[in-house]
N, C-alpha and C positions, 0 to 999 in steps of 0.2 A: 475587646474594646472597653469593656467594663471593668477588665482590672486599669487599663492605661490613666483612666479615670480615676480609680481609683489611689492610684501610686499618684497623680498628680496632686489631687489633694491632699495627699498625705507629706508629700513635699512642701507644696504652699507651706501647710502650719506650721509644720519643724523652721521654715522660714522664716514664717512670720514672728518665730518663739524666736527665734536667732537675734532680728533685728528688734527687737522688744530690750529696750534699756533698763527694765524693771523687772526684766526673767529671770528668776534664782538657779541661776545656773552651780551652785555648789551644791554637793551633796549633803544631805541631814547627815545634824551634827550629832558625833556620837563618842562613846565615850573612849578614851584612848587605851590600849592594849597595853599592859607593861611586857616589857620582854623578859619573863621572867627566867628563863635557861641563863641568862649575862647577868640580871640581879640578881640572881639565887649564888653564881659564881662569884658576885665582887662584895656580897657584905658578911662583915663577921668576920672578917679574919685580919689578925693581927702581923699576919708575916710582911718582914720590910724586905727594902731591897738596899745594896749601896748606892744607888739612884737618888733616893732619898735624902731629905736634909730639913732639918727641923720640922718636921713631917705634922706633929703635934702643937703647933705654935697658933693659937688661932689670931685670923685675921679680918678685922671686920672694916667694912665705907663709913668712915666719920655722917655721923646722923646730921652734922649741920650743911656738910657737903651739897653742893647746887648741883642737880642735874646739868651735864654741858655736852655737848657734842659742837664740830667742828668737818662740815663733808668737807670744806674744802682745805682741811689738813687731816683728812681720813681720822680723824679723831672721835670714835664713839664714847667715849667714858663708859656711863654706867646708864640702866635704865632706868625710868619710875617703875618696875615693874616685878612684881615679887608672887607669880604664882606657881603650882607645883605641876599644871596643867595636868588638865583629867577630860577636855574636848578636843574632837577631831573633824574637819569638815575638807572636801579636797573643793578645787575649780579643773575640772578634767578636758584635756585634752588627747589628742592626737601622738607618737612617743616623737620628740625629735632625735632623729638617729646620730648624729656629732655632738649631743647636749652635754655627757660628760667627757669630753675632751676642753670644754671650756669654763669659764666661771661667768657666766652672763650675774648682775644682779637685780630685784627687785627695788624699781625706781618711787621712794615715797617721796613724796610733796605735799605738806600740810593735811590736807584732809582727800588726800585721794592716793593711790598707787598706782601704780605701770608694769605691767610687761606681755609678753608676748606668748604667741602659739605657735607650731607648726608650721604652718604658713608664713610666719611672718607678719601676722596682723596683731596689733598692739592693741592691750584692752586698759580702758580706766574703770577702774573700780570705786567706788566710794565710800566712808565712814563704816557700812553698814554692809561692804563686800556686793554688794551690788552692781552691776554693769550701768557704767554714764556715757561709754559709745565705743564701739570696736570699728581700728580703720586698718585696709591694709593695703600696703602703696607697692606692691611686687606684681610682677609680670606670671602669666602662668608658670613661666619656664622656671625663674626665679622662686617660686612658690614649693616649685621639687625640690629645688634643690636644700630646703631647712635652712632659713639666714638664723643666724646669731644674733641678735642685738643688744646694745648698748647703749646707756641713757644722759644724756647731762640735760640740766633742765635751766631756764631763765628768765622768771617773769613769766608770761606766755608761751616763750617758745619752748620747744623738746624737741635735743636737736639728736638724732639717731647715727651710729655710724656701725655698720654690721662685717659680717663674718665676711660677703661676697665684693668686697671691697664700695659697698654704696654706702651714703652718706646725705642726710636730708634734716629738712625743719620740718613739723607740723607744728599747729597750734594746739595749744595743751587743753582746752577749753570746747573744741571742738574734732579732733583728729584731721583738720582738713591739712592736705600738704601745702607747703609754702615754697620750698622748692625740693629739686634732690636731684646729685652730680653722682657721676660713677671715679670713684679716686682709681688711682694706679696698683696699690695694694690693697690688701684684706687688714681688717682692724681687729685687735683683739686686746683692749683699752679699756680704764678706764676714761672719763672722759670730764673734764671742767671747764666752765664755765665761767668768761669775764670780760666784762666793757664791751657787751655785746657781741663775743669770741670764743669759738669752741677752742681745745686743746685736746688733741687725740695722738696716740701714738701707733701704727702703722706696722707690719710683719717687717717690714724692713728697717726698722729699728730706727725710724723717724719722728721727729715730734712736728707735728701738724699745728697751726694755725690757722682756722677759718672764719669768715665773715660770717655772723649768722643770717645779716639781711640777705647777702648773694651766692655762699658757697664758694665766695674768693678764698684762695689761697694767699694768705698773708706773708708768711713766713713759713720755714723752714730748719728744722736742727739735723743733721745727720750724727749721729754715734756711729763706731763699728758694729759692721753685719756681719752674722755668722751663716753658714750655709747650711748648718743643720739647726733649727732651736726647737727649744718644747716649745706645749700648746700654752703655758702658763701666762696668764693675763699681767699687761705691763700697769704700772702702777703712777699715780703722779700726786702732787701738792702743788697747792696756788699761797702764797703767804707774799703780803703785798704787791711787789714788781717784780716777783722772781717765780718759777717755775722749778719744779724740782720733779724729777723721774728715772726710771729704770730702763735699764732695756735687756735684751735676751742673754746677755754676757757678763751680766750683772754692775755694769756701771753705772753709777751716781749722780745725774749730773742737774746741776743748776742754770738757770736762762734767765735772764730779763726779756719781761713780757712783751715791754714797748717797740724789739726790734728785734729779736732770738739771739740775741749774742749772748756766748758762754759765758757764766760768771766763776764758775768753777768744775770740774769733773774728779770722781773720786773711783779707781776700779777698785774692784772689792775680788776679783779672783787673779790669783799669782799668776797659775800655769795655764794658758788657752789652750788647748790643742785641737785640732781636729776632731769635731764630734763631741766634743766634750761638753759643751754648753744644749744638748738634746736635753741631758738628765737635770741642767741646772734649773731652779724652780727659786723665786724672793718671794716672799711675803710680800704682800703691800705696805710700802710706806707710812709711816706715821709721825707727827711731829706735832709737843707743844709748846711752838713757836719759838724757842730756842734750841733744838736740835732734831733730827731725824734719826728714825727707830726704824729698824729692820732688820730681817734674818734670812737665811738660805736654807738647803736641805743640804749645805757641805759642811757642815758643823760650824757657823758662823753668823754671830749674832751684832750687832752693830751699833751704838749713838757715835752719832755723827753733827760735828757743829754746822748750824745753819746758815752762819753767813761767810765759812772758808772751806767747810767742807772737809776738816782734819778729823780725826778720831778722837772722841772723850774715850769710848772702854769699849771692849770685845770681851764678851762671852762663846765661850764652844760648844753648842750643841745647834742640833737642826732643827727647824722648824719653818714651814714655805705658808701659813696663814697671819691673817690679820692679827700684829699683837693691842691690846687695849692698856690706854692710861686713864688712872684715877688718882688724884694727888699724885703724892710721890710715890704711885705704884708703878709698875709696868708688869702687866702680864700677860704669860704666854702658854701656852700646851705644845711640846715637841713632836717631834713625827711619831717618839714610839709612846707617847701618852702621859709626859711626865706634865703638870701641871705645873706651872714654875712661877715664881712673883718675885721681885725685883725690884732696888729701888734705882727708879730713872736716873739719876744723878750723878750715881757713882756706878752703876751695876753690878752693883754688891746682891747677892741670893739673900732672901731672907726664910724663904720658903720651898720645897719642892714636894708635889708629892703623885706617886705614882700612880696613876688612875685605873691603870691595865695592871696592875702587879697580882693579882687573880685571876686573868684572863689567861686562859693557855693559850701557850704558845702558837700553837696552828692556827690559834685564830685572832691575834693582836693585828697580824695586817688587814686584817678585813673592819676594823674598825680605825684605820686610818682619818687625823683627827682634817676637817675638813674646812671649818670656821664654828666662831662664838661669839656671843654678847652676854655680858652682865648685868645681873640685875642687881636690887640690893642685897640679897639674900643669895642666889643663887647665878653659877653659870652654865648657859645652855651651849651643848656642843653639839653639831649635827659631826656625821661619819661617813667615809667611804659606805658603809655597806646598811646603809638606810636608815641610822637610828639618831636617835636626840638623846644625850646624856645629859642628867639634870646635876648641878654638881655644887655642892653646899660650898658656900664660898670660904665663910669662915672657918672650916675646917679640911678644906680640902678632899671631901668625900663624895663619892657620888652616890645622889638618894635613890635614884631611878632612871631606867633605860627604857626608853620609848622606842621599838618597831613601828617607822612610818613605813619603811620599804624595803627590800635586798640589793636595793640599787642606791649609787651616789648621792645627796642630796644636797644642796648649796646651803650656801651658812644663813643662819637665822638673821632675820630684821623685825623690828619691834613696828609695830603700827596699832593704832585706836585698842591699847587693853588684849593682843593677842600677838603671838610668833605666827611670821608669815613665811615659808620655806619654799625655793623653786625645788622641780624635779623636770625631769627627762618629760614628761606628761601630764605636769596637773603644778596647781597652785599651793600649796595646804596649808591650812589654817590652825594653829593650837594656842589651845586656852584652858 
């Protein structure tokens, strides 16, 4: 009877600590591990590759240049943010068991951030990484099962569309729900926001319009459906009245907002066949306002005009992550590691240089490049197989390889003076 007692109050507190908005639920911050077996492999040595191309050219971010970013033309540019990171702090969780099968991301909004656990319960965090209210709107059953979710935000609202095809408001200020419908498919989107209207895209290779007051279904676009696709997250752009997105077979296509009619479609793969769009993987989308940028893992790199949808220039090599513009830069990191910079305009190479050209061979796929941001100084690449590459911009080299984990890690976002990276189980913080 005295231990039942006992276990109870021992519950209460872990409760009470749970629902406590001001509990330091991250762990002390400590100093970050270099990996040094991969830096010891990749500095010092002079051997090239034919991969290569003006390898020694150094290139630096105009010092008068404005920080800009652009979520709703997936446009990150550059960051204010220039450190070589030497702390480490996780927010731990529970593992989600389908976590790397998806690209869920971390949803920042001015002075707070977003995302989720295990459950399915969504937490806000503050300036100061702190907990301001964890809510979570799933059924027990639903709770088993690991939803995925996905963020667009609007003024107050945050509207979620997950993995088990649900789809809901809460209010951002409070986690309380506003509503939430069960769609017909599963989502694996991202997702934008306008005129008071989600945009999401759907396993069925649909592009969704919703009401955010009601969860109406406004409109509809259908593209062709494939019967097998990969897991890979569909990608979209909002630029004035028109919509712009991917789908699993890698087509192009453009919408006006105000009633879903096509403005244009662009396929970007010759031969369909059977099964064959399982392995096809795009990058997300990116556009500064007069063309669209993106790439494949089938050696095909893309600008695309924005308002007919014709080709400026192709490039051949693969690469399935977010590329970043800066002035007239555009740059990218390929599947097997090349580091490449480009000028948007014309898609002339000005730069390449091999980031893996020391890594042997048995082990270059396990650092499969997975996303990055720039800073001014530097750019941060997380990896298939758990690490952050720190990678001197202006010369194309990498200074250091951070071990956060042996597992997948999603691509870095920049918030309040620190890299914030999702994993399969925990939040992490570096600085």
């Amino acid at each position: 009877m005295i231990k039942r007692y006992l276990y109870l109050i021992i519950f209460l507190f872990l409760l009470n600590c749970s629902l406590n908005p001001n509990s330091k639920f991250w762990t002390e911050e400590k100093k970050i591990l270099v990996d040094k077996s991969s830096t010891t492999i990749l500095s010092n040595s002079k051997k090239q590759t034919l991969n290569e191309f003006n390898q020694n050219f150094k290139i630096t971010i105009p010092k008068n240049l404005k920080v800009y970013a652009d979520q709703k033309l997936n446009n990150d540019g550059f960051i204010n943010f220039d450190a070589n990171l030497e702390k480490i702090s996780k927010y731990n969780f529970k593992a989600i068991k389908s976590f790397s099968n998806f690209e869920p991301e971390i949803l920042i909004d001015k002075d707070h951030l977003f995302f989720f656990d295990n459950t399915g319960s969504i937490i806000k965090f503050d300036n100061n990484s702190n907990i301001v209210w964890k809510q979570n709107h799933y059924s027990k059953q639903d709770k088993k099962l690991q939803p995925i979710l996905f963020f667009g935000k609007s003024q107050e609202d945050l509207f979620i569309a997950d993995s088990l095809a649900n789809y809901y408001v809460i209010n951002q200020n409070t986690g309380v729900l506003k509503w939430k419908k069960k769609h017909s498919s599963s989502f694996n989107s991202q997702i934008k926001i306008f005129e008071n209207k989600a945009l999401v895209i759907d396993m069925e290779n649909q592009l969704r319009c919703f009401s955010l007051e009601t969860g109406e279904l406004l409109w509809s676009v259908k593209t062709q459906q494939s019967l097998l696709r990969s897991q890979k997250k569909q990608s979209l752009i909002l630029k004035d009245d028109k919509v712009y997105f991917t789908n699993s077979i890698g087509d192009v296509t453009a919408v006006n907002t105000s009633n879903g009619n096509i403005v244009w479609q662009a396929p970007t793969q010759s031969n369909i066949s059977f099964g064959s769009t399982f392995f096809l993987k795009l990058s997300d989308i990116v556009s500064d306002e007069t063309s669209i940028f993106f790439s494949d893992n089938n050696d095909q790199f893309y600008s695309l005009d924005l308002l007919t949808g014709s080709i400026n220039w192709k490039q051949e090599f693969s690469s399935d992550i977010r590329p970043a513009l800066i002035d007239d830069y555009l740059i990218t990191i390929s599947d097997n590691g090349l580091l490449i910079i480009m000028n948007k305009k014309t898609g002339q190479i000005i730069r390449i240089n091999d980031l893996y050209k020391n890594i042997k061979d048995k082990r270059k796929k396990d650092f499969q490049p997975i996303g990055f941001v720039v800073g001014k100084s530097y750019i941060y690449l997380s990896t298939k197989n758990g690490r952050i590459m720190v990678i001197n911009f202006k010369e194309g080299k990498i200074e250091k390889i951070i071990k956060i984990d042996n597992n997948k890690i999603q691509r870095p976002v920049y918030f309040n003076r620190s890299l914030y990276i999702a994993k399969d189980n925990s939040i992490i913080r570096l600085n």
